[in-house]
C-alpha positions as CSV (number, residue, x, y, z in Angstrom):
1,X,7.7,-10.8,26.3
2,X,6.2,-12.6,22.9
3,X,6.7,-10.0,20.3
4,X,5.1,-10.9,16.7
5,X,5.5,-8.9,13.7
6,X,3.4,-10.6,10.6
7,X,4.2,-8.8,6.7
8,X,3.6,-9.3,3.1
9,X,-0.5,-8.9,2.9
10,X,-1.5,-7.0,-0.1
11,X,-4.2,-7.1,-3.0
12,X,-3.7,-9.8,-5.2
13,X,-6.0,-11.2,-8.5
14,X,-7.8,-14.4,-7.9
15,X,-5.7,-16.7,-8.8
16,X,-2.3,-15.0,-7.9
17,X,0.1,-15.8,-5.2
18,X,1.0,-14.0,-2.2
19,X,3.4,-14.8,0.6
20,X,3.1,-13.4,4.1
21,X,6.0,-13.2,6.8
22,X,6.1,-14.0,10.2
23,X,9.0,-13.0,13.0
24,X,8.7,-14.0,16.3
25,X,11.0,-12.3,19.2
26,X,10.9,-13.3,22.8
27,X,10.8,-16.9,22.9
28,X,12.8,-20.0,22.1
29,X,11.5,-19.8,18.5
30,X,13.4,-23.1,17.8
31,X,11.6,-25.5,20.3
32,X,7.9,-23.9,20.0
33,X,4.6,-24.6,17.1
34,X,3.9,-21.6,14.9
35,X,0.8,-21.3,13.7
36,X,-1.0,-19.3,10.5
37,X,-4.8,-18.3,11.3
38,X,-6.5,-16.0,9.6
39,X,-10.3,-14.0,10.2
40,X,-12.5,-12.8,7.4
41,X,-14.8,-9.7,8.1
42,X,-17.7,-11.1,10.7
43,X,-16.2,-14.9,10.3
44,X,-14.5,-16.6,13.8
45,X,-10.6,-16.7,13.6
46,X,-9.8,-19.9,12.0
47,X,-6.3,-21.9,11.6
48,X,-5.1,-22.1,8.5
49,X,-2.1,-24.0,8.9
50,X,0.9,-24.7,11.8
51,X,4.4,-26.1,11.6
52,X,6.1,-28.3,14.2
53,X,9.6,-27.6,15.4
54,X,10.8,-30.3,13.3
55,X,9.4,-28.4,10.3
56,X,6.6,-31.0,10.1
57,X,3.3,-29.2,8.6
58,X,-0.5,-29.2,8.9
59,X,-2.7,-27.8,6.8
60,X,-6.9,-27.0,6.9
61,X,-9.0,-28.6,4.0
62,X,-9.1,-24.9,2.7
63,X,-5.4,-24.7,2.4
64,X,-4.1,-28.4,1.5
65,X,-2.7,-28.5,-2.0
66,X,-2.5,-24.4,-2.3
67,X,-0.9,-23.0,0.6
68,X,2.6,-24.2,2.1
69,X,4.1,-23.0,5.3
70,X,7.7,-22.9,5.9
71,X,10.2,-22.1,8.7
72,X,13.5,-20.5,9.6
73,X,14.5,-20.7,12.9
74,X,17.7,-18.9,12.3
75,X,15.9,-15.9,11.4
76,X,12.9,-16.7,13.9
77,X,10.5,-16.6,10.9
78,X,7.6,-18.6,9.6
79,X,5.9,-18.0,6.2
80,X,2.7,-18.8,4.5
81,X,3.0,-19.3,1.0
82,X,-0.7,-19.1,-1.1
83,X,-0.8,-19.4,-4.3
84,X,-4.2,-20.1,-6.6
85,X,-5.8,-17.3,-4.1
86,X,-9.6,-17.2,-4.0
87,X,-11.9,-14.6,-3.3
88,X,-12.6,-16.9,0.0
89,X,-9.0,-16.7,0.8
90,X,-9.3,-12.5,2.0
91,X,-9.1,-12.2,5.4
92,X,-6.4,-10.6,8.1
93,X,-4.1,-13.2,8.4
94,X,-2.4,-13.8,11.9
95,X,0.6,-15.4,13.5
96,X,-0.1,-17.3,16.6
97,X,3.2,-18.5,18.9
98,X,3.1,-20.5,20.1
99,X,0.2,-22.5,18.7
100,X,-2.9,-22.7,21.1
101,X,-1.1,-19.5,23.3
102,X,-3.1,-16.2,23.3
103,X,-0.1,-14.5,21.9
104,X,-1.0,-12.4,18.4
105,X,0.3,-10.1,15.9
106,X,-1.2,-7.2,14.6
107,X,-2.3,-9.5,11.5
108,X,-1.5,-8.4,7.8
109,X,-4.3,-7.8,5.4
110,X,-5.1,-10.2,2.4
111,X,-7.5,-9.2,-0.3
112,X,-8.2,-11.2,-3.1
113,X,-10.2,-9.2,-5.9
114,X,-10.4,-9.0,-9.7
């Protein structure tokens, strides 16, 4: 059984930079997409960015040029890190693996605020 664990959301200063945490159990982490979505209060879940298993990345207009993702298969982990954070950028963010499965964490919190 898929067992996702995200980390690392906290209030940050628009801005600032903030890097959340992703570990992934009960799959062949190595050989599967990770993806990064995230949902803002009454806003559909949107991806924010995914990472092939060849560490190969993809990125949403709203991320491209502030947000890199990252992998570490040893460690069955993928991280988002966003830095320049906007007041657009609050939101629960969630792991998704693999990409396009219905398989969720329990999201980690993201609030950026002066």
């Amino acid at each position: 059984q898929v067992h996702i664990v995200e980390s690392g959301g906290d209030l940050v200063q628009p801005g600032g930079s903030l890097r959340v945490s992703c570990v992934v159990s009960g799959l062949t982490f190595s050989t599967n997409v990770i993806g990064w979505y995230r949902q803002a209060p009454g806003r559909q879940r949107e991806l924010v960015a995914f990472i092939r298993t060849d560490g190969t990345p993809t990125y949403a207009d709203s991320a491209t040029g502030r947000f890199t993702i990252s992998r570490d298969n040893a460690k069955n982990m993928v991280d988002l890190q966003m830095n320049n954070l906007k007041p657009e950028d609050t939101a629960v963010y969630y792991c998704n693996a693999p990409l396009g499965s219905g398989r969720w964490g329990q999201g980690t919190q993201v609030t950026v605020s002066s």
